[in-house]
GUVO-538829 format. One record per residue: x, y, z of N, C-alpha, C, CB in turn. Coordinates in steps of 0.001 Angstrom, whole numbers, plus 500000, padded with zeros to 6 digits. Each point is the difference from the previous one (the first is absolute). Glycine has a CB too. Example, Ala and Ser with C-alpha at 12.3 -4.5 7.8 and 13.67 -1.06 7.14 Angstrom:
REM GUVO-538829
513190494310507800499110501190500000500900501200500000498108498827501246 501542502223498034500820501190500060499230501090500730501184499372497855 
END
This chain:
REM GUVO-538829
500838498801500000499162501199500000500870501245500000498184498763501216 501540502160498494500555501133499965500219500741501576498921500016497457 501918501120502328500324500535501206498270500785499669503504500248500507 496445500261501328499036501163500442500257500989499614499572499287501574 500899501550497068500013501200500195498984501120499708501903499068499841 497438499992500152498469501464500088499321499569501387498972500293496949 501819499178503926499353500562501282499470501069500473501093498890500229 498198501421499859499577501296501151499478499715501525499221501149497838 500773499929502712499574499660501744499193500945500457502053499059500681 496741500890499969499164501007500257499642499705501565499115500317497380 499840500360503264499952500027501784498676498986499786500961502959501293 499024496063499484498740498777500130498874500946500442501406497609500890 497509501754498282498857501079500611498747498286500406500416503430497791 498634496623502921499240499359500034499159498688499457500636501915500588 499070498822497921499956499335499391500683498995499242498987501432500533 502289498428499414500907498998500157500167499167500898500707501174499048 498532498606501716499811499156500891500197498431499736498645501865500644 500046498049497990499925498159499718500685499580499201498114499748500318 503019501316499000501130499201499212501065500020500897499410500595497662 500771500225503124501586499616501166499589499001500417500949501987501034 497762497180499585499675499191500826500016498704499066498727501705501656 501282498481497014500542498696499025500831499631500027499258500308498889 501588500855500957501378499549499684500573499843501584500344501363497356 499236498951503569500549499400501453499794498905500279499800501609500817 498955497496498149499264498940500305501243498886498963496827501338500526 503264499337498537500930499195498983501482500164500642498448500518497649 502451500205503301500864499714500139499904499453501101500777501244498674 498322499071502076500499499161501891498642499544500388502063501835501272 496932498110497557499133498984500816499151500642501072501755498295499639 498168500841501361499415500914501172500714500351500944498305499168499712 503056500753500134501399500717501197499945501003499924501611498840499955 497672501892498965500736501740499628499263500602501177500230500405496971 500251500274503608499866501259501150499308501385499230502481499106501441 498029501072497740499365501458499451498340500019499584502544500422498925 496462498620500948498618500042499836499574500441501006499804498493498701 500732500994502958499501500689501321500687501210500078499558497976501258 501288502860497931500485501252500353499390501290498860502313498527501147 497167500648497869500121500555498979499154501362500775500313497768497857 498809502641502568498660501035499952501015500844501322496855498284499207 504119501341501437501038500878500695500815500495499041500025498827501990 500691500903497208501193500040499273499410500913498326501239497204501518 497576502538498179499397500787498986499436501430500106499631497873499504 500441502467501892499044501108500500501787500704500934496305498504500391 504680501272499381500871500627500825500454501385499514500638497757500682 499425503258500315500235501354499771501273499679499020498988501300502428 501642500093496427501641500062499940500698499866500714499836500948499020 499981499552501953501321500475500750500562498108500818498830503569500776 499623495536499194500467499015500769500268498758499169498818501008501901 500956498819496500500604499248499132498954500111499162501530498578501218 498615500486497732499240499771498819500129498206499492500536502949499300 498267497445500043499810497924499300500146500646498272497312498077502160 503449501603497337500205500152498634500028498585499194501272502193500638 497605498438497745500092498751499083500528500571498977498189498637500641 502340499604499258500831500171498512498675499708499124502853498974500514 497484501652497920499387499912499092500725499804498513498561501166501668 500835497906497694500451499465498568498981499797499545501853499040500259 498237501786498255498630499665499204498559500156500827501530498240498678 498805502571502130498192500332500710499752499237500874498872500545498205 501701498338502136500001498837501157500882500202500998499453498434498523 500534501067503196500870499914500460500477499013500304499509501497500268 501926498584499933500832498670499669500785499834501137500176500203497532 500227501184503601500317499588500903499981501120500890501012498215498939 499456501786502309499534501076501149501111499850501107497230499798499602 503049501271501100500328500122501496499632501458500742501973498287499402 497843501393501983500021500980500705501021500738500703498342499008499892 501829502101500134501206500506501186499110500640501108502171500696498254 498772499589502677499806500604501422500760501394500388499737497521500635 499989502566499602501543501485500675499454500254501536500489502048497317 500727498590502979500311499861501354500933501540500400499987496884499798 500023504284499868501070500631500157500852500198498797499754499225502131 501263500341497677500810499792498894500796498634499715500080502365500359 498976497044500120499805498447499823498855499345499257501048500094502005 499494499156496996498617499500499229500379498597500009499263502040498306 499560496974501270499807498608500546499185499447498395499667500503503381 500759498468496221499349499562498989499335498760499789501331501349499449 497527498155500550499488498791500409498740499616498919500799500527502670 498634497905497191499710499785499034500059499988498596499575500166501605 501380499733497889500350500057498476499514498800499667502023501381499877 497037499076499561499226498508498890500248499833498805498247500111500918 502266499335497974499545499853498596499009498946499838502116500772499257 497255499523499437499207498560499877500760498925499369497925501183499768 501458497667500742500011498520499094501060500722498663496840498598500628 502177501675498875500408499982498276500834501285499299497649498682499788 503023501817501598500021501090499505501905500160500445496748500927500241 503746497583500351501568499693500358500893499950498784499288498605501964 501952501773498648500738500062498781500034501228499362499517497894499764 499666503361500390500035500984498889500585500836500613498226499663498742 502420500422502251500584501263500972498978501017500607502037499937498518 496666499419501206499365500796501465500198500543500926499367499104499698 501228499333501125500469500600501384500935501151500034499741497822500748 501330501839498623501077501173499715499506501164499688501393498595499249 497419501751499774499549501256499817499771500568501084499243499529498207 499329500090502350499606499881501579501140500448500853498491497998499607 502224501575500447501182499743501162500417501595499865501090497022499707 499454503133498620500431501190499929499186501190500059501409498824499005 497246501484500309499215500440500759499569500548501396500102498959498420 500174499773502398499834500478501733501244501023500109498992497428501262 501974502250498509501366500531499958500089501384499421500784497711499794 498496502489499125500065501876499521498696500318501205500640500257496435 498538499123503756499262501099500926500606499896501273497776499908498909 502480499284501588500396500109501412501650501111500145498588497026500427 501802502889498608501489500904499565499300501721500031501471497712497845 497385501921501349499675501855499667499185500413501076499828500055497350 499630499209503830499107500535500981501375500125501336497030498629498993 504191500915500626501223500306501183500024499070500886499858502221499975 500075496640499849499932498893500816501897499571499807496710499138499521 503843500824501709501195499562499634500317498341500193500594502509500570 498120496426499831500456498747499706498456499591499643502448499558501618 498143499165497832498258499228500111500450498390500077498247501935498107 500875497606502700500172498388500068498725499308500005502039500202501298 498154498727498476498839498756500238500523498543500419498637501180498124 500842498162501587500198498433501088499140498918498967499809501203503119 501046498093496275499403498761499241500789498945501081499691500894496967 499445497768502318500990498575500531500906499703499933499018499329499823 501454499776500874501511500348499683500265498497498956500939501643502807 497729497615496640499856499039498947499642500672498978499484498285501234 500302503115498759499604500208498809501006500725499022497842499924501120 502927499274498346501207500153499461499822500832498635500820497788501195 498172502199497945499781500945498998500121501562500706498388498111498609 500229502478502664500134501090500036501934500586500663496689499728500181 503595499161500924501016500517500248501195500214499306498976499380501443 500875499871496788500859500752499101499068501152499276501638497802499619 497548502474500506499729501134499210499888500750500988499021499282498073 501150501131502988500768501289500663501621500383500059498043499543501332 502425498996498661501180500172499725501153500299498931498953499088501401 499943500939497572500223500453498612499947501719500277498744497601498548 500129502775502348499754501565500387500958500742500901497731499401499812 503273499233500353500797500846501200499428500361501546500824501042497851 497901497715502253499773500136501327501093498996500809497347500672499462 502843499357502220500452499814500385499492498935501138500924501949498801 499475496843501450499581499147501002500379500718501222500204497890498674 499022502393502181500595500684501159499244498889501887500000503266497835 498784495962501839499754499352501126499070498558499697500233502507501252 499840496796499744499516498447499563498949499679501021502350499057499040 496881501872501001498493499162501288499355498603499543498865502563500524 500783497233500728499060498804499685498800499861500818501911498865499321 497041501061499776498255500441500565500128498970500478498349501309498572 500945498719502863499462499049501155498811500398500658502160499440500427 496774499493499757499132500432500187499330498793501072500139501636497675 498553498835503032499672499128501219498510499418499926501658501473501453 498048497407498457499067499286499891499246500210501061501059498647498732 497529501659501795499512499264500933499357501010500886501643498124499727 498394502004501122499542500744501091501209500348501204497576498796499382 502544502284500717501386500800500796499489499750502040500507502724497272 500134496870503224499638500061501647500908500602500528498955498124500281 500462502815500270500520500994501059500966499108501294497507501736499438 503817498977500503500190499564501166500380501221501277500676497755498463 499031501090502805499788501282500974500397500807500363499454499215500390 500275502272500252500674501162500103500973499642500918498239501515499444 503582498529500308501090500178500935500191500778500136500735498884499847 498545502605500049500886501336500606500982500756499389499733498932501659 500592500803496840501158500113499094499799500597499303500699498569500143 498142500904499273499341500041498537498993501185499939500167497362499695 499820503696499379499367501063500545499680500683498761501118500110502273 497823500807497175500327500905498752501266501095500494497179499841498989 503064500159499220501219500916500309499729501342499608501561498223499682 498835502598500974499992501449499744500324501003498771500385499331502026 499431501397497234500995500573498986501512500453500262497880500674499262 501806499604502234501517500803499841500831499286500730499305502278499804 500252496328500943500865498864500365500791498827498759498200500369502186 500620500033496962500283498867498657501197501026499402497119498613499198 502754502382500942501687501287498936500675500027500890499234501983498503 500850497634502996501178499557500802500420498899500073499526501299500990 500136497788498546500012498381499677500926500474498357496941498514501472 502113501858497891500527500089498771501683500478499758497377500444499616 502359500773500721501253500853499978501063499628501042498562501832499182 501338497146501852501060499104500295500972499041499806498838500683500551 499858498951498457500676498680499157500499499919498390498416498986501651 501123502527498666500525500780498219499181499791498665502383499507500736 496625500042499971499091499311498612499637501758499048498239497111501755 501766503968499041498921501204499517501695500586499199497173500761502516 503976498944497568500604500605499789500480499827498191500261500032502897 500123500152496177500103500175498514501142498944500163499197502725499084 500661496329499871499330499838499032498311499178500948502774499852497828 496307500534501561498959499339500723499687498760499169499049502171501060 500664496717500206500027498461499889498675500022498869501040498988502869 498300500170496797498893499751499245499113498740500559501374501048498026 497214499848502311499074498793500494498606500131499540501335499762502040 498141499276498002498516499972498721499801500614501148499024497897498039 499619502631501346498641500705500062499353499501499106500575501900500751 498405496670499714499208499309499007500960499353499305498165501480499821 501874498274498757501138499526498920500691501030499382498763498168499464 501460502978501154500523501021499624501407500453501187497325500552498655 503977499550500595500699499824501097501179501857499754499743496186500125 499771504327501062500603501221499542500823500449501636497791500798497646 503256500524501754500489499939501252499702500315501094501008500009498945 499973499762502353498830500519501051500339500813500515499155498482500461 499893502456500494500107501157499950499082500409501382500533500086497199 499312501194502876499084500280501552498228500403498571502807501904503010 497721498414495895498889500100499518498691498575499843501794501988498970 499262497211500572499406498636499796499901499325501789501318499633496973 499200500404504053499548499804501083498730500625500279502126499654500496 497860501626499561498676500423499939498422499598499442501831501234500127 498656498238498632498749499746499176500167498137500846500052502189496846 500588497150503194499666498832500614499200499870501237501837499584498963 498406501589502134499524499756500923498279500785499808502776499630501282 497167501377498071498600500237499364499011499247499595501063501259499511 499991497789500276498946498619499247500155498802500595500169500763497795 501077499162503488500312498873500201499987500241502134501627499378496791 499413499899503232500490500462501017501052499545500558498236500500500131 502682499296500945501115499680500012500270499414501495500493501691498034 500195496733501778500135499506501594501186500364500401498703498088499918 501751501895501110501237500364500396500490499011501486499405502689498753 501391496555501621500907499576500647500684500667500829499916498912498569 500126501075502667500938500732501132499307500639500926501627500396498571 498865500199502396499597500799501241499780501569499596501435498291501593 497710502411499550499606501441499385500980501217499451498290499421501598 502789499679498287500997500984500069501100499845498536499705499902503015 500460498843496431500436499549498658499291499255500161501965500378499366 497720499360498664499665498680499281501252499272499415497737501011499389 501943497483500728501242499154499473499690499269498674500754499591502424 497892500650497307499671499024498890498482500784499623501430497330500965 498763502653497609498511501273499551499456499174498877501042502829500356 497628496748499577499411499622498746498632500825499819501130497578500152 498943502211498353498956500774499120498607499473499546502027500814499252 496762499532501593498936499291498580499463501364499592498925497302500890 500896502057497583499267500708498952498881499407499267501972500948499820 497116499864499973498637499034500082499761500360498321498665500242503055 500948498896496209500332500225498202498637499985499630502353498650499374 496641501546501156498742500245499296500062501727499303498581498014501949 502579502682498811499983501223499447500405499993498749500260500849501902 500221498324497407500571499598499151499108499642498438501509499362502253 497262500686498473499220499347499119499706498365499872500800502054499066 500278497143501535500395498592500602498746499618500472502410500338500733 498187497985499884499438499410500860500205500641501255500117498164498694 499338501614502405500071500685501422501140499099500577497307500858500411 503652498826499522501236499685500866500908500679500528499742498696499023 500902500790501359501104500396501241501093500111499510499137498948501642 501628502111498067501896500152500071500376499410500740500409501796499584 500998497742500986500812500407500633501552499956499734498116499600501158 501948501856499620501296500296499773500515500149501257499704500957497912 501753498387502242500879499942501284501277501212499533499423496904500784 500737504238500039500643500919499720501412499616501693497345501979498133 502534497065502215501372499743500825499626498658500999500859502901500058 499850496859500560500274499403501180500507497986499421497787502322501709 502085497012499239500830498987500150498800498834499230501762500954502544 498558497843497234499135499330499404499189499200501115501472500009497857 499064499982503629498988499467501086498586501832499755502687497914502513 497960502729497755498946501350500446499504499853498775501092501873501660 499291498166497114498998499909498841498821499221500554501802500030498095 498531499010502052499364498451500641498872500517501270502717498273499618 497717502591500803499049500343501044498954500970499763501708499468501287 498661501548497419499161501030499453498881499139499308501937501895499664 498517496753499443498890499540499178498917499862500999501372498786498196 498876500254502830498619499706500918499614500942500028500319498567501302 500061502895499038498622500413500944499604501188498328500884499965503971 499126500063494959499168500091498953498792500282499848501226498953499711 498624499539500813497802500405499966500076500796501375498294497245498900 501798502879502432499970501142500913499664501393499355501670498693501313 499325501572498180500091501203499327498872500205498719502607499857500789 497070499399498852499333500285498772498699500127500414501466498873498498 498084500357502605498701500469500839499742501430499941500375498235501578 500334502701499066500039500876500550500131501248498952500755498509501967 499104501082496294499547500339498811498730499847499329501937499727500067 497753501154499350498598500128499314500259499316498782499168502225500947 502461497417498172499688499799498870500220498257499376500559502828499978 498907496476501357500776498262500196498410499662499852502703499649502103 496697500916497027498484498959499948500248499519498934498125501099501039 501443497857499054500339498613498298501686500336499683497006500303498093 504043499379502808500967499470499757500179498959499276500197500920501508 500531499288497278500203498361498994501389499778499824497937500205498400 502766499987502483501370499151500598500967501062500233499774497732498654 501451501742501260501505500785501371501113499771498676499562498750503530 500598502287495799501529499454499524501319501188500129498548498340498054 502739500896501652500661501190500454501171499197498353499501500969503916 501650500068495394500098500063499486502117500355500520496669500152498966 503717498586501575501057500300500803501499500136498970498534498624502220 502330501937497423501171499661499630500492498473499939500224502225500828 500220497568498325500325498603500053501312499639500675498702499849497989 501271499177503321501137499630501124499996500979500890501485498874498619 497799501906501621499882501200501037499213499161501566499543502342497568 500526498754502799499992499076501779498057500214500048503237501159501984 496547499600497434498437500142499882499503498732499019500046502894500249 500450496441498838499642498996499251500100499371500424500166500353498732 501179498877502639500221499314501050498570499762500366502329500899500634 497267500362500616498861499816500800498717499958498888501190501298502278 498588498929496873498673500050499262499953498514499717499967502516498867 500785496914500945500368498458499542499344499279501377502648500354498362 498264499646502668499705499642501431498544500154500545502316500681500304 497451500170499268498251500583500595498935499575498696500943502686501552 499695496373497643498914498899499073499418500844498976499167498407501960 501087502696497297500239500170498729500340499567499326499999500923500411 499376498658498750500457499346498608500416500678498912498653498632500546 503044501086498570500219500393499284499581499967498894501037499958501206 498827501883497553499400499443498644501149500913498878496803499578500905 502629500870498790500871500688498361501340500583500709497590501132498219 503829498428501020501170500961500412499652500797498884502017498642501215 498265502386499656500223501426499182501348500959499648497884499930501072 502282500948497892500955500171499849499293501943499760501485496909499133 499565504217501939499102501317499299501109500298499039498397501244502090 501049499382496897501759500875498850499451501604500723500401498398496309 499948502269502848500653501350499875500922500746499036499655499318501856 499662501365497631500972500794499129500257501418500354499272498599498275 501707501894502211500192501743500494499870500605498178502333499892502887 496581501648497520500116500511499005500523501550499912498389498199499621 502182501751501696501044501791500086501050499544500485498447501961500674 
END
């Protein structure tokens, strides 16, 4: 077949609805994630990303969405169709995300495929993206039991969590990278903020330091299913161990834990948090791999 070069790309509007949902049906069946996001992700202001389709001959042939964050942009879902491999789509696409995210001043952008999926991770690497981290989604079957209050375990404060933080150097440049949802950007007191808005945060230790801090984030904001983050921002892999139990405690004591449909956390791969997530009967699923390409 010929190359794509009469691609064009325009902003997803609504009515495109029942052909993205074909071609999501023809590449992944019923795995694809983007049919439950689509009516979030189609209706998003500028300033907070866009769903763009490709177009050939009046049809669309393939799609992705970005995100932004600051001067951080995030690129996720790149679909082509079935019949539509081989013509350099993706690559158009790819390059595409790449002039807009360049002309709106974004100085990086990343995303997160499998780390089996050996086609996309050469066609970023053809772009000069960069392998930069290797998570691996884990997630928890079942029903979560509280275990009992020892006196330790406590919400954490804002300005105890940036003395925690800024001890252990996490707030300091270059900043580490941790999802938010499947979106993994750096961290920051801005992005602390918006977690605990939506989430909230356990903390480990006496009234005076914390030794061990974890994160839930609740992803129905997302447009998602209603589940659970978690993110472990320090401590030892026993205190990890002690934050998971008391979980449901805490989530009581939230308005946004009605129809919970499971717990996953999204740990670095060999990290002491993948340790305890392992230990506390999570089951492992997709390794992941995020790239990155700097564009200043």
């Amino acid at each position: 077949m010929p190359e794509a070069e009469n691609l064009s790309t325009r902003r997803a509007v609504r009515d495109d609805k029942a052909e993205v949902l074909e071609i999501c049906e023809r590449v992944y069946g019923e795995r694809d994630y983007l049919p439950d996001v689509w009516d979030n992700w189609v209706s998003n202001e500028p300033s907070s990303g866009e769903f763009r389709i490709g177009m050939t001959d009046g049809r669309i042939v393939g799609f992705y969405h970005l995100a932004y964050r600051g001067n951080q942009s995030w690129m996720e879902s790149l679909r082509v169709d079935i019949g539509q491999r081989r013509r350099g789509v993706g690559r158009r696409l790819t390059h595409d995300a790449l002039d807009r995210v360049t002309e709106r001043g974004s100085r990086v952008i990343r995303l997160v495929t499998s780390q089996k999926n050996l086609g996309s991770r050469g066609l970023f690497r053809g772009q000069a993206f960069e392998e930069v981290l290797f998570p691996h989604y884990m997630k928890f079957e079942g029903a979560m039991h509280a275990g009992s209050d020892n006196g330790q375990v406590r919400n954490a404060e804002r300005d105890e969590i940036l003395k925690f933080l800024h001890n252990s150097g996490s707030l300091a440049p270059p900043h580490f990278l941790s999802p938010l949802w499947w979106r993994w950007w750096e961290f920051d007191e801005t992005m602390l903020d918006e977690l605990l808005v939506n989430g909230s945060a356990i903390g480990l230790g006496d009234n005076r330091n914390l030794e061990a801090l974890l994160l839930l984030n609740m992803t129905s904001r997302f447009g998602y299913k209603n589940s659970v983050q978690i993110t472990f921002l320090g401590g030892t892999i026993q205190m990890m161990l002690t934050l998971i139990k008391h979980i449901p405690r805490f989530l009581d004591q939230t308005s946004s834990n009605e129809g919970i449909t499971g717990y996953f956390s999204i740990p670095t791969t060999g990290s002491e948090a993948e340790t305890a997530l392992n230990q506390a009967s999570f089951h492992y699923g997709t390794e992941l791999v995020v790239v990155q390409k700097l564009l200043t």
